[in-house]
C-alpha positions in Angstrom: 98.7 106.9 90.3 101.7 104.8 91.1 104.1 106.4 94.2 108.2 107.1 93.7 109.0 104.7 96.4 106.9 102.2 94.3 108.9 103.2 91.0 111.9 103.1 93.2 111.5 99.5 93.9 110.3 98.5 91.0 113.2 99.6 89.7 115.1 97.6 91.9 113.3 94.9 91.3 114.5 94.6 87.8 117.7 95.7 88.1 118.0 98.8 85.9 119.5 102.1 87.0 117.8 105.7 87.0 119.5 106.4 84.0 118.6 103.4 82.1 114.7 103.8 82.9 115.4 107.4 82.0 116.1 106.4 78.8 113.0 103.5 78.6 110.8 106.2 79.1 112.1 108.8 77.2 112.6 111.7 80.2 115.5 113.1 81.8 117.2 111.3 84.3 117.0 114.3 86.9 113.1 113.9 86.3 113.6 110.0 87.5 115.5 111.6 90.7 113.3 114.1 91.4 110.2 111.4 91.0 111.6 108.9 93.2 112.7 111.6 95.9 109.8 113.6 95.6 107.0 111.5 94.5 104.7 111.7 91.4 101.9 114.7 92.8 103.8 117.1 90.7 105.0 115.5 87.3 103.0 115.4 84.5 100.3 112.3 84.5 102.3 111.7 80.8 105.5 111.4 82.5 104.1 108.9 84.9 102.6 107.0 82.4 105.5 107.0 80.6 107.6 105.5 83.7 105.1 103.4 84.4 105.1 102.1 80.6 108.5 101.4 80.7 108.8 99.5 83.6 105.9 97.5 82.9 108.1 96.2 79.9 110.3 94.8 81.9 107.6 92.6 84.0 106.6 94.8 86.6 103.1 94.9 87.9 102.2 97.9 90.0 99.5 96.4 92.1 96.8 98.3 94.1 95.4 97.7 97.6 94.4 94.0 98.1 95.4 92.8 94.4 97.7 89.8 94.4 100.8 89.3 92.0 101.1 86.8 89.5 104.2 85.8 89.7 106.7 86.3 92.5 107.6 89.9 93.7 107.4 92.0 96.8 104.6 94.3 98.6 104.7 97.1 101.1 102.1 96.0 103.8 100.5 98.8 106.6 103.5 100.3 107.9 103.5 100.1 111.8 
């Protein structure tokens, strides 16, 4: 399951506002807060998906442990 900080940055990474991916993924924008603030252990694995969908869509890849993008992006590496 993908992490708020990474939805957080992804949505950065694209350049669309909480509100705006809100509305991508069909949920509430205080669900995108709480998400991002909070992380994902509590929402509903649809409502993940859901985010996860919609930013997909606009050429994100979420990428696990050791995979490497295909195109140009950024990656959180071990944390000191």
């Amino acid at each position: 399951m993908i992490s708020g900080e990474q939805i957080r940055g992804a949505r950065a990474l694209v350049g669309i506002s909480g509100r705006e991916l809100a509305s991508l993924a069909g949920v509430s924008y205080p669900t995108i807060q709480r998400v991002e603030a909070q992380g994902t252990g509590k929402s509903a694995v649809a409502t993940i998906d859901a985010i996860r969908r919609a930013l997909e869509a606009q050429g994100v890849q979420f990428l696990e442990s050791g995979q490497v993008a295909a195109g140009p992006g950024v990656a959180l590496g071990n944390r000191p």
